[in-house]
C-alpha positions in Angstrom: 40.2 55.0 46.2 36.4 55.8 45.4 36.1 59.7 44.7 32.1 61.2 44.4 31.5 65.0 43.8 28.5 67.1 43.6 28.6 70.5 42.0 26.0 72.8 43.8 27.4 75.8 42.7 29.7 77.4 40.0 32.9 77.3 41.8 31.4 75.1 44.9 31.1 70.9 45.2 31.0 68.6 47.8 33.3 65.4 47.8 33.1 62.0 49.1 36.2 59.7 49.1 36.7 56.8 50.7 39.6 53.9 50.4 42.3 51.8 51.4 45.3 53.3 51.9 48.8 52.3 52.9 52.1 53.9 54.2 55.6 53.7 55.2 56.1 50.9 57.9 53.0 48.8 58.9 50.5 51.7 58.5 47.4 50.4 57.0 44.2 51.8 57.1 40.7 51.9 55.4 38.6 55.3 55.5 36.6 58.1 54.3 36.0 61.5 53.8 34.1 64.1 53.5 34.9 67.8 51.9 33.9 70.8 50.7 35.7 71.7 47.8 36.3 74.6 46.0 37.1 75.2 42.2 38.9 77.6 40.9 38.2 77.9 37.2 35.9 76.4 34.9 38.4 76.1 31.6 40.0 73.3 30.2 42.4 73.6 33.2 40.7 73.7 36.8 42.3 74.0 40.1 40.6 73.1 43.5 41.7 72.8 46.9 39.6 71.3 49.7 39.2 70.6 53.1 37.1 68.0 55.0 36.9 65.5 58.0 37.3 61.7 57.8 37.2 59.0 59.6 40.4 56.1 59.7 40.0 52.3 60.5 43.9 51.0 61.3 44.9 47.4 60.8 44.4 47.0 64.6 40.4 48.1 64.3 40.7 51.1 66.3 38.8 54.2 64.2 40.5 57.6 64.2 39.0 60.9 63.0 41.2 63.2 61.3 41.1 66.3 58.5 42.7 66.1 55.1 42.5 69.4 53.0 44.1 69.3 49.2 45.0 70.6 46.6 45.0 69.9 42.8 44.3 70.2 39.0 41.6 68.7 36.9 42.3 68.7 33.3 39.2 68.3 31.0 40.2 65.8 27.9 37.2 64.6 25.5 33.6 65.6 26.5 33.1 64.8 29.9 36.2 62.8 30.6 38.9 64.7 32.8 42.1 63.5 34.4 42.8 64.7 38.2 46.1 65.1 39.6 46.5 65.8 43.8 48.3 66.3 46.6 46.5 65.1 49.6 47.4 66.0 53.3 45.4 63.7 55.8 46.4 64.7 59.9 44.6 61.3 62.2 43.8 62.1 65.5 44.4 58.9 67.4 44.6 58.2 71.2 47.7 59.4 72.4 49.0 61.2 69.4 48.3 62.3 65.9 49.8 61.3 62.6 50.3 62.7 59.2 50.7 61.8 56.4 51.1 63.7 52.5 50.0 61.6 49.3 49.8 62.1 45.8 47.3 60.8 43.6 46.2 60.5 40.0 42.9 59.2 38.0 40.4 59.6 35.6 36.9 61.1 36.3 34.0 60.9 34.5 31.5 63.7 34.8 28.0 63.1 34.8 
């Protein structure tokens, strides 16, 4: 996963993501999203949740929109080098039903 934020405001950013993903069964799929986030705290500890819109490609080419909203904790380690921890909730609109699906991630960001 790719993960690009812009700050615009103290407590405000703006989050692009995009990636492949995969889970249980055959469920594949390749998207992106995008999502207002908002931060909680500007310590060494900062919380955030968000909520944005996406859109899916599944292994069978047919692309899906669908929301995600999350929530998480970046910790600030040296200078501008932080580690994020989340828990991701994506729901995928597709033709005749929707799916959902919770994930958890973790990585290292460096801030710009």
């Amino acid at each position: 996963e790719i993960d690009l934020e812009y700050q615009f405001a103290p407590y405000f950013s703006i989050e692009a993501r995009g990636g492949h993903y995969q889970f249980e069964g055959n469920n594949n799929i390749n998207g992106g999203s995008l999502s207002l986030r908002g931060n909680l705290a500007q310590k060494k500890i900062h919380p955030f949740s968000s909520l944005g819109v996406g859109a899916y490609d599944d292994s069978d080419n047919n692309i899906s929109f669908g929301i995600v909203t999350a929530l998480g904790l970046k910790f600030s380690v040296i200078g501008n080098l932080q580690i994020e921890t989340s828990a991701n909730f994506f729901t995928i609109f597709e033709k005749n039903y929707e799916s959902t699906y919770l994930t958890f991630g973790a990585g290292l960001k460096q801030k710009f």
